[in-house]
C-alpha positions in Angstrom: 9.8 22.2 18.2 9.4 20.3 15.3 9.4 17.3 14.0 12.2 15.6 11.9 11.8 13.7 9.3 14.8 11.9 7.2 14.1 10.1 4.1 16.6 7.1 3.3 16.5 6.8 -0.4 14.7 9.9 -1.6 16.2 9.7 -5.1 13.9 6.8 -5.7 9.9 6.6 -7.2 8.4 6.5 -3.6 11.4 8.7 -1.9 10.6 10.9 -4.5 6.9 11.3 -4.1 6.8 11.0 -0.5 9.5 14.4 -0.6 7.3 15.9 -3.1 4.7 15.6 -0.5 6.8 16.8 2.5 8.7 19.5 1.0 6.1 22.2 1.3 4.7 21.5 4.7 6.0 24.2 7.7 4.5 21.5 10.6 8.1 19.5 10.1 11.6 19.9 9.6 13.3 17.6 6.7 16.6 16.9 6.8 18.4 16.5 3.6 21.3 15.2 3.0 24.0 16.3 0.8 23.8 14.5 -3.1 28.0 13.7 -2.6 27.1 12.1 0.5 23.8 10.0 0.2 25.4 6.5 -0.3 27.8 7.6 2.9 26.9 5.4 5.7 28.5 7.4 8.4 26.2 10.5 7.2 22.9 8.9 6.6 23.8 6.9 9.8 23.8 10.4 11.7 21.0 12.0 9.8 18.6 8.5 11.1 19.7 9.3 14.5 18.8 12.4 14.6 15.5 12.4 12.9 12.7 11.5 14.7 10.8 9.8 11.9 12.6 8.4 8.8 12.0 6.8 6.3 13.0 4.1 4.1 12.7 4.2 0.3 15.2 1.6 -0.5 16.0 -2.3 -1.7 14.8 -4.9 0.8 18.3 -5.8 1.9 19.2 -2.0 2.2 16.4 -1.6 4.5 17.2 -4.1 7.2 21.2 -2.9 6.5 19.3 0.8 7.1 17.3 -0.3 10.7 20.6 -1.8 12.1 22.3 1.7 12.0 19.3 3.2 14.1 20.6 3.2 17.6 18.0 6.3 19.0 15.4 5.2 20.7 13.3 8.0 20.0 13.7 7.8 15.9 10.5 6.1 14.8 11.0 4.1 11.3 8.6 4.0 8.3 9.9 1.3 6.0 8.4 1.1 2.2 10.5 -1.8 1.3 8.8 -5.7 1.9 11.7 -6.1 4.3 9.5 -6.2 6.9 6.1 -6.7 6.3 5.7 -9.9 8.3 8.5 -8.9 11.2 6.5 -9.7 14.2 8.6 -6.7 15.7 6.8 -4.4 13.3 3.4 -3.0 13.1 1.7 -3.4 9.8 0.8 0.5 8.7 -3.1 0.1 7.7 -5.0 1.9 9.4 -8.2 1.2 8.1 -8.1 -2.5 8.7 -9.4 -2.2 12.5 -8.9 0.5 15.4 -6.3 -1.9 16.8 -3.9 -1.5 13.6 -4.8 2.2 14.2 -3.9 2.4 18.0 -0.3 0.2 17.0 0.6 3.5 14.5 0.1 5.4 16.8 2.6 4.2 19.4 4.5 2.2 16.9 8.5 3.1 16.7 8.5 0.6 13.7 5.8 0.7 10.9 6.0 -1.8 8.4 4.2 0.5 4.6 1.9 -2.0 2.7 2.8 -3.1 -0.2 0.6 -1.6 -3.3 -1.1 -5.2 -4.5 -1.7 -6.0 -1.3 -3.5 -2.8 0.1 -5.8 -3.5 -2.9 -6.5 -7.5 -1.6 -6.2 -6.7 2.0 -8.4 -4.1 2.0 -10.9 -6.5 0.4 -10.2 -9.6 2.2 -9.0 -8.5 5.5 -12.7 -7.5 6.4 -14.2 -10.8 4.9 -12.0 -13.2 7.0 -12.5 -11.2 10.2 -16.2 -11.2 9.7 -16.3 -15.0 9.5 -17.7 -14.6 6.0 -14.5 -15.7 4.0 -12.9 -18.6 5.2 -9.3 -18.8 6.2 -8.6 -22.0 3.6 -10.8 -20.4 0.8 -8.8 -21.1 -2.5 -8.9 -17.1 -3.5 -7.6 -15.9 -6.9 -6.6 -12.2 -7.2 -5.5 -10.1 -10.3 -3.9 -6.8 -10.0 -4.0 -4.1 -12.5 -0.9 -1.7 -12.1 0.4 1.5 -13.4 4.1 0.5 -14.8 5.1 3.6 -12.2 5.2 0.9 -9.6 8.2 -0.8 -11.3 10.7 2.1 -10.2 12.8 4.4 -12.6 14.1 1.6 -14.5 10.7 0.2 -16.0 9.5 3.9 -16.2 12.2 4.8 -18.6 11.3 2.1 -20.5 7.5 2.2 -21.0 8.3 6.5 -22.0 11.2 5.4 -24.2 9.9 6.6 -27.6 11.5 3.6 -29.4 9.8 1.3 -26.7 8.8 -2.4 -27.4 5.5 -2.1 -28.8 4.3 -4.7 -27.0 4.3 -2.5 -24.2 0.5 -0.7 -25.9 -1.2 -4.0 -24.3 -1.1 -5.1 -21.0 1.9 -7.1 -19.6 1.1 -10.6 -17.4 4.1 -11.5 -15.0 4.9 -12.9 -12.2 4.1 -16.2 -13.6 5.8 -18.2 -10.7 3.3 -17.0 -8.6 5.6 -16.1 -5.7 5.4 -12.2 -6.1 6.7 -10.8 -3.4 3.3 -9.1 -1.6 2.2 -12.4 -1.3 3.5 -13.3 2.2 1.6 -9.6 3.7 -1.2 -10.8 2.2 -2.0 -14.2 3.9 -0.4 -13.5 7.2 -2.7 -10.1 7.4 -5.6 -11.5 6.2 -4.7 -14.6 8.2 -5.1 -17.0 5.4 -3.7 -20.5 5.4 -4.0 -21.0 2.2 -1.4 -19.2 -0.3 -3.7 -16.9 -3.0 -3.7 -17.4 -6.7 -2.2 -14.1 -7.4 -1.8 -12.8 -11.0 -0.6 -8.8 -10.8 -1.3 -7.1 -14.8 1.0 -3.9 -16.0 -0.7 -1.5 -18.4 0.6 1.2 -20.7 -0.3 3.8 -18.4 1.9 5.8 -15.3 -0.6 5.3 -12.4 -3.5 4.1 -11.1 -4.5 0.3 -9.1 -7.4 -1.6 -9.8 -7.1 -5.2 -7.5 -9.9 -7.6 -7.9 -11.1 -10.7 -6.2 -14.0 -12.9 -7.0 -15.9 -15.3 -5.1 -18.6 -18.5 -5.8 -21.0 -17.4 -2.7 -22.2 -21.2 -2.4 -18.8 -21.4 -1.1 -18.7 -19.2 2.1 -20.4 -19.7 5.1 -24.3 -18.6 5.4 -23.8 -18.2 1.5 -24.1 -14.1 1.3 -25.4 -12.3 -1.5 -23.4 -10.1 -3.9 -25.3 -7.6 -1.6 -24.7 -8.4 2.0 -21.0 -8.6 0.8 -21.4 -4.9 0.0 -23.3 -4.0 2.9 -20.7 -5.4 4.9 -17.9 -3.8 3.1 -19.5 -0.9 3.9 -20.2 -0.8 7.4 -16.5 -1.7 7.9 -15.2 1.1 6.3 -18.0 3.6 7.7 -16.4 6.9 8.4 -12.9 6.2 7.5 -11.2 9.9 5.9 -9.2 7.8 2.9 -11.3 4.5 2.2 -14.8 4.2 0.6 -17.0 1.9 -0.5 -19.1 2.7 -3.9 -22.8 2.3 -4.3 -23.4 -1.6 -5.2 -22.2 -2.0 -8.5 -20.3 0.4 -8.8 -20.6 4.3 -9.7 -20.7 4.0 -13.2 -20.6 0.5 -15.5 -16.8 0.3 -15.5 -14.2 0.7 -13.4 -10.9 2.7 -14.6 -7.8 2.0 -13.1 -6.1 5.5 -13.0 -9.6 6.7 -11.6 -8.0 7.9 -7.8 -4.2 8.9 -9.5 -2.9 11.9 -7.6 -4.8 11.0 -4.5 -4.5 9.2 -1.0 -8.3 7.6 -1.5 -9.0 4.0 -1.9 -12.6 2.9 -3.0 -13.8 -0.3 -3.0 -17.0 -1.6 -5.8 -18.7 -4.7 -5.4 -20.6 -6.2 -8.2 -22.6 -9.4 -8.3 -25.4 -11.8 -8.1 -26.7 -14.0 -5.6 -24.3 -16.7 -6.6 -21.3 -14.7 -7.5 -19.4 -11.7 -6.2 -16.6 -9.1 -7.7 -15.0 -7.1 -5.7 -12.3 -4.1 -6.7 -10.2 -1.8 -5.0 -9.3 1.4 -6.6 -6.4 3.8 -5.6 -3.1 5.2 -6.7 -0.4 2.6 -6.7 2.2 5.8 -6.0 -0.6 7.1 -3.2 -2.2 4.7 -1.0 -0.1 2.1 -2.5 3.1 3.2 -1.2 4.3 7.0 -0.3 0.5 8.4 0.3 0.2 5.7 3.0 3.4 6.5 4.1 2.8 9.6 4.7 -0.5 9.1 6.2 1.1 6.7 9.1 3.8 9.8 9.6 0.6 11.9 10.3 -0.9 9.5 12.7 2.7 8.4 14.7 3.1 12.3 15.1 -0.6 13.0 16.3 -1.5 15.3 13.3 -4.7 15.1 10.9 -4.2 11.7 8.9 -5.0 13.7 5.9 -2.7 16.5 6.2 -0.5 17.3 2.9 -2.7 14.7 1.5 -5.8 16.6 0.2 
């Protein structure tokens, strides 16, 4: 028999993508509901119940409303929202990170999706702290370069309004009271005690990540090279299907942020000296950054190739 899959808030970006992705495949069943009914409670309430992996595209407060109405014990839950990110009860859906995040997917009946910025730093970080080569306390600062498709249908609308603000042709700095939202993901995964400096960038363009830390190597313990950073990196992420690591420096002199749009794939470039290190992660903010991921962690709770409907 198979699988079914429900998706709470499909009319939004990431419902919308992570359907797009689902709607072809004959390995699972979706179960739509009808468009009168979709704010219904009773009907969505049936639908989660019956599914045995749904998801949740919706507001943070919607999605913990959302997990109280799940009373099956077999329905698994994917939640996209922050809602529960940190939730002890939850297992954080990276794969990647370490074959224990993997083996948690895998039995997991409640998978917390990363958030897009902090894919990007946790991917880089994560490693570095584990390793012993980044200290927990280290004072990191982090800028994140975003497609404005990230912001939801809203902010979409409004960088493809023809009569725009024309402001919107450079790059956008917010969160300036540096309390965005990923924040708390990223220093209890990376087990930080010390809250980033974290600066996210929107530019005029629909997708597309590019998050970048940089570090004094005097700083760390053993003081590594640009290099052994790299060669680290690297060994970490040996055979992994989604996430790479680039030649040292990078594939070519720059690095693009829309590069991996319309993919699942994450690659990381590290570029430095013997003093100083730079380190980006590239990927789709609509892929790996939210329903690519999702998707991938459906593929892994249900035993199928992590890549499938992916490629």
């Amino acid at each position: 028999m198979k699988p079914k899959i429900y998706i709470d808030g499909k009319e939004g970006t990431t419902g919308l993508k992570i359907f797009s992705r689902l709607e072809g495949r004959d390995d699972i069943e979706l179960l739509l509901i009808d468009k009168a009914l979709r704010k219904d409670t009773a009907e969505r309430k049936r639908l989660m119940n019956e599914a045995d992996i749904v998801f949740f595209c919706l507001p943070d407060a919607a999605a913990i409303e959302a997990a109280a109405l799940v009373e099956n014990p077999n329905t698994r839950i994917i939640d996209a929202s922050t809602a529960h990110r940190t939730d002890p009860a939850w297992d954080y859906g990276f794969p990647e990170l370490s074959s224990e995040f993997r083996e948690r997917i895998i039995t997991s009946r409640r998978v917390a999706n990363p958030g897009c910025h902090a894919s990007g730093f946790i991917s880089i970080v994560y490693p570095l702290v584990k390793s012993g080569v980044l200290p927990s306390d280290y004072p990191l600062t982090c800028y994140s370069l975003t497609g404005y498709s990230g912001g939801g249908k809203k902010l979409i609308a409004e960088y493809e309004d023809v009569n725009r603000d024309p402001r919107h042709e450079s790059h956008r700095i917010y969160g300036l009271n540096l309390t965005h939202k990923h924040l708390p993901e990223m220093k209890a995964v990376c087990g930080l005690t010390r809250t980033p400096l974290f600066m996210p960038v929107l530019g005029d363009f629909h997708a597309g990540m590019a998050t970048t830390i940089m570090l004094h190597n005097s700083l760390l313990p053993g003081k590594p090279k640009a290099q052994d950073i790299h060669k680290l990196l690297r060994e970490h992420y040996s055979g992994q299907h989604f996430v790479s690591v680039a030649e040292f420096g990078g594939d070519e002199p720059v690095i693009y942020a829309s590069t991996l749009t319309g993919t699942n794939k994450m690659k990381l470039t590290v570029c430095g000296t013997d003093e100083l290190t730079s380190i980006t992660s590239e990927f789709d903010n609509l892929g790996k950054g939210a329903s690519g991921a999702a998707v991938q962690n459906m593929n892994i709770m249900l035993g199928f190739e992590e890549s499938r409907g992916l490629e």
